[in-house]
KOLMI-666076 format. One record per residue (C-alpha): residue in one letter; y, z, x. Coordinates in steps of 0.5 Angstrom, whole numbers. Each point is the difference from the previous one (the first is absolute). Layout:
REM residues N
 type     v     w     u
    A     Y     Z     X
...
***
This chain:
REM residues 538
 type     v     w     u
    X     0     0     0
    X     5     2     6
    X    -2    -7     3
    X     1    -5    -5
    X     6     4    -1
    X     3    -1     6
    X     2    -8    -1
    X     4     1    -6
    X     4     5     4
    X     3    -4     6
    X     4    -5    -4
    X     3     4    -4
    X     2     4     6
    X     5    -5     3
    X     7     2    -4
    X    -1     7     3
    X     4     4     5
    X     3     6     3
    X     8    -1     0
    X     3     1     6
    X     4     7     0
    X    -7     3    -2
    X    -4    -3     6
    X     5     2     4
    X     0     7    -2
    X    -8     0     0
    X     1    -3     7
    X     5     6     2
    X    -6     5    -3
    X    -6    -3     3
    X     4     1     7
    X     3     7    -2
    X    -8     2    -2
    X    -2    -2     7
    X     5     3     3
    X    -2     7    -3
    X    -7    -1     2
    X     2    -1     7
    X     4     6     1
    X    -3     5    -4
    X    -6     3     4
    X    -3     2    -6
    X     1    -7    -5
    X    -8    -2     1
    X    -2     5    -2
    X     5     2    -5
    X    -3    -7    -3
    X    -7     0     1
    X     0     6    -3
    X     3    -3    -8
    X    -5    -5     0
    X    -7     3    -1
    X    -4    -6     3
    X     3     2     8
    X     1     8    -2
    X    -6     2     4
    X     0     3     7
    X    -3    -7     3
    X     6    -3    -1
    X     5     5     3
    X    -4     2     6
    X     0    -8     1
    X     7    -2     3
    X    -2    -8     0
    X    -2     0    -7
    X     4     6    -3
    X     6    -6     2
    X    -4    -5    -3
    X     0     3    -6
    X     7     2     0
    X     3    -7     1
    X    -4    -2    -6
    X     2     5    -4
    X     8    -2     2
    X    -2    -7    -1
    X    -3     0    -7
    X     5     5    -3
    X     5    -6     3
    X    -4    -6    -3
    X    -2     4    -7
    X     9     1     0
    X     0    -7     1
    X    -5    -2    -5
    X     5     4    -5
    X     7    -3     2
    X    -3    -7    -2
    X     4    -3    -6
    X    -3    -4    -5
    X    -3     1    -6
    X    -4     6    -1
    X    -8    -3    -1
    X     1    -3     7
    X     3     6     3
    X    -5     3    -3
    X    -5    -4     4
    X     3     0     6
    X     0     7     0
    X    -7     1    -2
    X    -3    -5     6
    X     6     4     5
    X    -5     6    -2
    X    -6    -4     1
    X     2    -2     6
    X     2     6     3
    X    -6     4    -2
    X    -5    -5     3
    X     4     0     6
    X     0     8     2
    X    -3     2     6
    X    -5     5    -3
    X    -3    -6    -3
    X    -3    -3     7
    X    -5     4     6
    X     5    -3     6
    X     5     4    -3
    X    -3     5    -5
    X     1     7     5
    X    -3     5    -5
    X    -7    -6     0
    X     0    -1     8
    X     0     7    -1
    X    -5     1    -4
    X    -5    -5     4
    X     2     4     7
    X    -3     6    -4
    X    -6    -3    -2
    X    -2    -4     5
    X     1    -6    -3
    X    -4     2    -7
    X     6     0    -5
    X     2    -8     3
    X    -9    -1    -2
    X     0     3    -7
    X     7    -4     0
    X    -3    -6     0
    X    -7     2    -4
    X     6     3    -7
    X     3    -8     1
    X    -7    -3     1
    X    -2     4    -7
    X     6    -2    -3
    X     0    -8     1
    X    -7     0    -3
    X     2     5    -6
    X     7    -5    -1
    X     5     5     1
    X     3     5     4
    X    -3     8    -2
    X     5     4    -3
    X    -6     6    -1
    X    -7     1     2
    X    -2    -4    -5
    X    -8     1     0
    X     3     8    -2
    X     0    -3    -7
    X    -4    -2    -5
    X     2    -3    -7
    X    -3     6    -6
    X    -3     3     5
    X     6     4     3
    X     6    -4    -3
    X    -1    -2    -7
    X    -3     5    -2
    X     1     3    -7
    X    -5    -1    -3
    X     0    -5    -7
    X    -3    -6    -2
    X     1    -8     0
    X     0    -1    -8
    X     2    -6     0
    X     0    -8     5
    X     3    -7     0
    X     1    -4     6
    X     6     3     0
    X     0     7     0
    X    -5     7    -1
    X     4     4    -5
    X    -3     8     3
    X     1     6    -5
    X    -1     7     3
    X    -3     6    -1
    X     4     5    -4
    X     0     7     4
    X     1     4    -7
    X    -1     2    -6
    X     6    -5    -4
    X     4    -6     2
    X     6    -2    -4
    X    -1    -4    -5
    X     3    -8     4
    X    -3    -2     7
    X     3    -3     5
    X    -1    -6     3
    X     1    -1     7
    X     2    -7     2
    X     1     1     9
    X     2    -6     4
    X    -5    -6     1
    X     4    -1     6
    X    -5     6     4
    X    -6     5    -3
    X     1     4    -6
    X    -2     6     4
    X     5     1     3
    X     2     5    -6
    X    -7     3     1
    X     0     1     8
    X    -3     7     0
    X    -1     5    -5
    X     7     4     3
    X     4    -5     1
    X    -2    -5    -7
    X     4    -2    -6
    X    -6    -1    -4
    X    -4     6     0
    X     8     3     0
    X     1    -3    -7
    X    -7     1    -1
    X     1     8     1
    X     6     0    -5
    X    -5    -2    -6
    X     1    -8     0
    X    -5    -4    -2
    X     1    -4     6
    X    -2    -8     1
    X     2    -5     6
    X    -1    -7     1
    X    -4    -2     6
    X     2    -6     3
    X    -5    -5     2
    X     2    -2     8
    X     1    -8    -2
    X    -6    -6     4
    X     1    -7    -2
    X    -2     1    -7
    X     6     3    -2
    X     4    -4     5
    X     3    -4    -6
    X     2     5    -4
    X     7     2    -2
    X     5     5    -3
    X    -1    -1    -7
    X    -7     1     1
    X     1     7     3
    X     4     2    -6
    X    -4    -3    -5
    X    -8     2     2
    X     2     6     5
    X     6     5    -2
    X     0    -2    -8
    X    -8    -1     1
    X     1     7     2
    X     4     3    -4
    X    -5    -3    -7
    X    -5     3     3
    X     2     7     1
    X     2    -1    -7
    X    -6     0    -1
    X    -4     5     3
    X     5     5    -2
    X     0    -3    -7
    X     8     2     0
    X     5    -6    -1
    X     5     2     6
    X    -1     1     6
    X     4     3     5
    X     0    -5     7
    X     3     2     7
    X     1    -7     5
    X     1     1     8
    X     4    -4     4
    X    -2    -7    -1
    X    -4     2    -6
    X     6     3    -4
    X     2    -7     0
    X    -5    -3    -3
    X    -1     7    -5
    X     7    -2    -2
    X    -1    -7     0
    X    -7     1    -5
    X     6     5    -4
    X     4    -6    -1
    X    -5    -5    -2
    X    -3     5    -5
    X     7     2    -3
    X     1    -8    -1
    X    -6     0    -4
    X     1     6    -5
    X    -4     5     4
    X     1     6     3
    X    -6     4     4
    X     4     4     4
    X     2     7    -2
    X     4     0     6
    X     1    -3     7
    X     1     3     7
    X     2    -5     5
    X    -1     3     8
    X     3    -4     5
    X     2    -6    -4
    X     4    -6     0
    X     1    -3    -8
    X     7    -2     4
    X    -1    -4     6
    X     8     0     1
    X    -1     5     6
    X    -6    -1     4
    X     1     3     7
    X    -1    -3     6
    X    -6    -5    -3
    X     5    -5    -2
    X     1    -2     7
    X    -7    -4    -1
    X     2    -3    -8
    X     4    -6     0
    X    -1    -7    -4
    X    -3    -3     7
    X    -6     6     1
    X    -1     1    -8
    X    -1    -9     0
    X    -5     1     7
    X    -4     5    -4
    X     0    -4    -7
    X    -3    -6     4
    X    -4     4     3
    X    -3     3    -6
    X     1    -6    -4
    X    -9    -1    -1
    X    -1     7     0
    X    -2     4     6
    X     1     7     3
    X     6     4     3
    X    -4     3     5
    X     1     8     0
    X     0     1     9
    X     7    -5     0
    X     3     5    -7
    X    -3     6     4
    X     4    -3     7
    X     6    -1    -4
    X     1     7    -4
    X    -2     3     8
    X     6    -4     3
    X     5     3    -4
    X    -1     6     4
    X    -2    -3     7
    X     1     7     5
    X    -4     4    -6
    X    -5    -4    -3
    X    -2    -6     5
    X     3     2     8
    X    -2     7     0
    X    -8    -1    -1
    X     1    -6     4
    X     2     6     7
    X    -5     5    -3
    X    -6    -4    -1
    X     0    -6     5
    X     5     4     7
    X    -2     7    -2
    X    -7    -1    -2
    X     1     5    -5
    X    -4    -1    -7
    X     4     1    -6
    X     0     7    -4
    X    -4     0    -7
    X     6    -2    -5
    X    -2    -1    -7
    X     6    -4    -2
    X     0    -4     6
    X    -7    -2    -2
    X     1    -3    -6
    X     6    -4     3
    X    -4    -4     5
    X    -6    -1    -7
    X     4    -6    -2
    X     0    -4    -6
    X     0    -9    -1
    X     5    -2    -6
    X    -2    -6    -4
    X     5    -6     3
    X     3    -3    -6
    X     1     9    -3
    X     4     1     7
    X     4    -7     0
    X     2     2    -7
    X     2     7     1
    X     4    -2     6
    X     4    -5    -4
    X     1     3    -7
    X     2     7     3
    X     2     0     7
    X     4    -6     1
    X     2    -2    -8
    X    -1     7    -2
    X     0    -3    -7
    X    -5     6    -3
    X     6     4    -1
    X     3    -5    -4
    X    -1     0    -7
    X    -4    -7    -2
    X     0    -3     6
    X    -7     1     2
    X    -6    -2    -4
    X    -6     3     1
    X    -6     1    -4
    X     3    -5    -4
    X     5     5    -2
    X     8     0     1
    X     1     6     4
    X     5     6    -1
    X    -1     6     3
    X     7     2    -4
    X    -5    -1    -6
    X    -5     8     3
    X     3     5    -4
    X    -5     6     2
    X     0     7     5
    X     1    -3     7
    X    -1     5     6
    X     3    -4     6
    X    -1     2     7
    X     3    -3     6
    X    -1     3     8
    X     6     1     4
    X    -2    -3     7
    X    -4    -5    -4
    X     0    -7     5
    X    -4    -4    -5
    X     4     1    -6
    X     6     3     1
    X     2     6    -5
    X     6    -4    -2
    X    -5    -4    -2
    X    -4     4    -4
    X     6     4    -4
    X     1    -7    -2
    X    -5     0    -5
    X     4     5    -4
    X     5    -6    -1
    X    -6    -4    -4
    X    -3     4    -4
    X     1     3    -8
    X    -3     5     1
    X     1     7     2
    X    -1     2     7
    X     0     5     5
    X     2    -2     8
    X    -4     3     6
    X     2    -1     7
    X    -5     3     5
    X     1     1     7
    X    -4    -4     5
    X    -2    -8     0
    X    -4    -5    -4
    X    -7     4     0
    X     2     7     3
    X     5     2    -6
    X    -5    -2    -5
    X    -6     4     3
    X     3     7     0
    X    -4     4    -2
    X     2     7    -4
    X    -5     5     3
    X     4    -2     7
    X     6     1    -2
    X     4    -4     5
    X     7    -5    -1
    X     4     0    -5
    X     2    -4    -7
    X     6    -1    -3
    X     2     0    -7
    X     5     0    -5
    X     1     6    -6
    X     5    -4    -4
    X    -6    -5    -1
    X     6    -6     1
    X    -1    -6     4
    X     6    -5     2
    X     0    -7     1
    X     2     2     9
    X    -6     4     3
    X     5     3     5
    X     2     3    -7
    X    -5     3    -2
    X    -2     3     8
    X     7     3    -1
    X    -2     5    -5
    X    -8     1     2
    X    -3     7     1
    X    -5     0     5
    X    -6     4    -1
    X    -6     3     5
    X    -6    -3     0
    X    -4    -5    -3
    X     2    -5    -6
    X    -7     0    -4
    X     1     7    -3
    X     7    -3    -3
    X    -4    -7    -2
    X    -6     4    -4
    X     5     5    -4
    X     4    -7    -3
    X    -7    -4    -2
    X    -2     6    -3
    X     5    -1    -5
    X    -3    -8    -1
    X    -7     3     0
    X    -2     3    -7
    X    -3     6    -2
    X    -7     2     4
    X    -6    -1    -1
    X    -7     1     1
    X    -2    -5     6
    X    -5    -5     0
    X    -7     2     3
    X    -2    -7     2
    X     4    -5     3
    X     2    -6    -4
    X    -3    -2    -7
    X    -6    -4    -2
    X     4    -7     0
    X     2     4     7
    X    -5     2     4
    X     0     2     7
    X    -1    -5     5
    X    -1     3     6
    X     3     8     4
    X     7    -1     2
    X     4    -3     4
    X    -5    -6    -2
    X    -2    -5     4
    X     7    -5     0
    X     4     6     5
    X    -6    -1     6
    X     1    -8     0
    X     4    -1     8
    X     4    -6     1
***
């Protein structure tokens, strides 16, 4: 995604520049930088030890690559304040400074054994073993097809993450539609539908019993199903958005309905599930239905007015390469998705693993959020192709009867239910600006959250930890501006979860005896969760 990016970028570049009172001052900072680090007797190691990746005795003991180290520091902070003195329009400055960032995190002396002090250190220190299990991590990690974040072979899908324990009730070719055990005498009286994003693995909602949203809702008496997503091969490599409407969300929805023999429902859609949620709603508004009892939307974009630092790889060029591509069918394959969300964040997520794994021989800790970032997911071409035009680059869902889908006009302005909209502040992926906006497209009540933390953390904050904070605001008022609505937020310690469950409560119904089987007799259990569809690789 990245490379079929950079050609479109190059020839729209020409008309940029820096005017000359700026590089002139940039200039004058860049000699007065060097000047400091030269006079000052303690400037190296003041440098080195702000940015974690030199902050190591190796480094200062090292005076050669403690120098080389400083003179990089100073360097990029020059060129990242050249990339933000560029005038233009904003989508190309935004790609300037993204490939000045790539470039400078790639560039880093860490990255390299000849100048890397804390690796010749280590290989110094271990005769030589840290430089062999180097090579031995990056041997592995060619054949497995991407670099190691975790250790991964500490983890296995339902035996030690995915393990609440439920059943699969229901299958077609595009999902498995799991219901879990209920932990208690009652449950309330409307399920909850869970729809995760197909773009990764459903359990990232259940990693483990301490840290998983599932058996959370679980414990709190929701009788609680979620959409498995199949991992796409070649026979689904035509299918496209409508059908993940039509036979996947809506599709659930009716069957939940059934097996619960209820005649609304309450549903929750994560990141690019909520989309798809609020997709399916308002093709179902359109035909006279109303399923939904409420919606809670987690990390969501209805509104792609505001798409962060992804917008640097969508424009007419890249979307029409994609359509091409994907114009017979086809799969997006989900190791170049996977590269494309770890370079959003180069030093944390692809750079750090490449010095710990290969020039320090080190193996990667146990995590179990990092084992299921490296477990990707294809996506059907002609869905993928889709969604980039329709959201990302014309963002023609939020426009009330522009877009058809189902064969339905869509108008989101039409949902007239409860929603529960969360966004994470440091959220890369979907800005929590661009979450709030969803508040300006609905009908219905809502209720907005922001969580500390990023796209996955701020959602997988479990109550028992205690940890972060959310912010809310008890006047329940949502202005059309975020920064607005962030001006009279109240922060509260801990987990946003407790917060969640006591508003579906209010959505839920009365109580009542929970079922003692799983399904019905038109449902019957397929197969233990989390289901055969989950353990597929790509």
């Amino acid at each position: 995604m990245i490379q079929s990016s950079l050609s479109s970028w190059a020839s729209n570049l020409g008309h940029l520049g820096i005017p000359p009172e700026k590089l002139k001052a940039l200039q004058e900072e860049f000699t007065q930088s060097w000047t400091d680090l030269l006079q000052s007797g303690s400037g190296v190691q003041e440098l080195l030890s702000k940015d974690r990746r030199f902050a190591t005795p190796a480094w200062e003991q090292n005076d050669l690559a403690g120098w080389v180290a400083a003179s990089y520091l100073v360097n990029a902070r020059c060129l990242m304040h050249m990339a933000e003195a560029v005038e233009g329009d904003e989508k190309s400055k935004s790609r300037i400074r993204f490939a000045v960032e790539q470039w400078i995190a790639a560039s880093a002396p860490s990255n390299f054994l000849t100048l890397n002090a804390e690796a010749q250190h280590k290989a110094i220190e271990s005769s030589g073993k840290s430089i062999a299990q180097g090579i031995q991590n990056l041997l592995h990690d060619m054949q497995q097809g991407h670099v190691s974040m975790t250790d991964e072979s500490q983890f296995e899908v339902g035996r030690n993450v995915a393990t609440t324990e439920g059943a699969v009730v229901f299958e077609n070719e595009l999902f498995q539609l799991l219901e879990y055990k209920p932990l208690g005498a009652k449950v309330f009286e409307k399920p909850l539908l869970m729809v995760p994003p197909c773009i990764n693995k459903f359990y990232i909602l259940d990693l483990q019993p301490a840290n998983s949203f599932i058996r959370y809702a679980v414990e709190q008496g929701y009788r609680t199903f979620v959409i498995s997503w199949r991992n796409p091969d070649e026979s689904l490599a035509q299918k496209t958005w409508d059908d993940y409407v039509e036979d996947a969300v809506i599709c659930a929805i009716e069957a939940v309905q059934s097996i619960c023999g209820v005649e609304s429902i309450n549903a929750l859609g994560f990141c690019v599930g909520g989309t798809l949620l609020g997709t399916a709603l308002a093709v179902l508004a359109a035909r006279g239905e109303k399923p939904v009892a409420s919606a809670t939307l987690l990390t969501t974009f209805l509104d792609f007015s505001d798409t962060g630092v992804l917008d640097v790889f969508i424009d007419e060029a890249s979307v029409k390469v994609r359509e091409t591509e994907f114009a017979q069918g086809g799969l997006m394959q989900g190791r170049d998705l996977a590269s494309t969300f770890s370079f959003l964040r180069p030093n944390d997520l692809v750079w750090n693993y490449v010095v710990g794994n290969y020039l320090n021989g080190q193996t990667p800790q146990p995590f179990d959020l990092l084992y299921w970032n490296s477990d990707s997911t294809n996506l059907p071409g002609p869905f993928y192709a889709w969604y980039l035009r329709n959201t990302y680059l014309e963002n023609r869902l939020s426009q009330p009867g522009q877009l058809t889908v189902c064969g339905e006009k869509i108008d989101l302005g039409k949902l007239n239910l409860p929603v529960y909209v969360f966004g994470s502040r440091e959220d890369h992926i979907v800005p929590v600006g661009g979450a709030y906006a969803t508040t300006g497209l609905l009908s219905g009540p809502m209720r907005f959250v922001m969580g500390a933390s990023g796209h996955i953390a701020g959602v997988i904050n479990p109550a028992s930890k205690n940890k972060r904070s959310y912010w809310a605001r008890t006047d329940g008022k949502l202005p059309q501006d975020f920064q607005k609505w962030l001006q009279k937020a109240e922060e509260h310690p801990g987990s946003w979860w407790p917060d969640w469950a006591q508003w579906l409560q209010q959505h839920s119904g009365k109580l009542i005896a929970a079922p003692k089987a799983y399904g019905n007799r038109h449902f019957q259990a397929i197969e233990p969760a989390p289901g055969r569809y989950v353990k597929a690789r790509t």
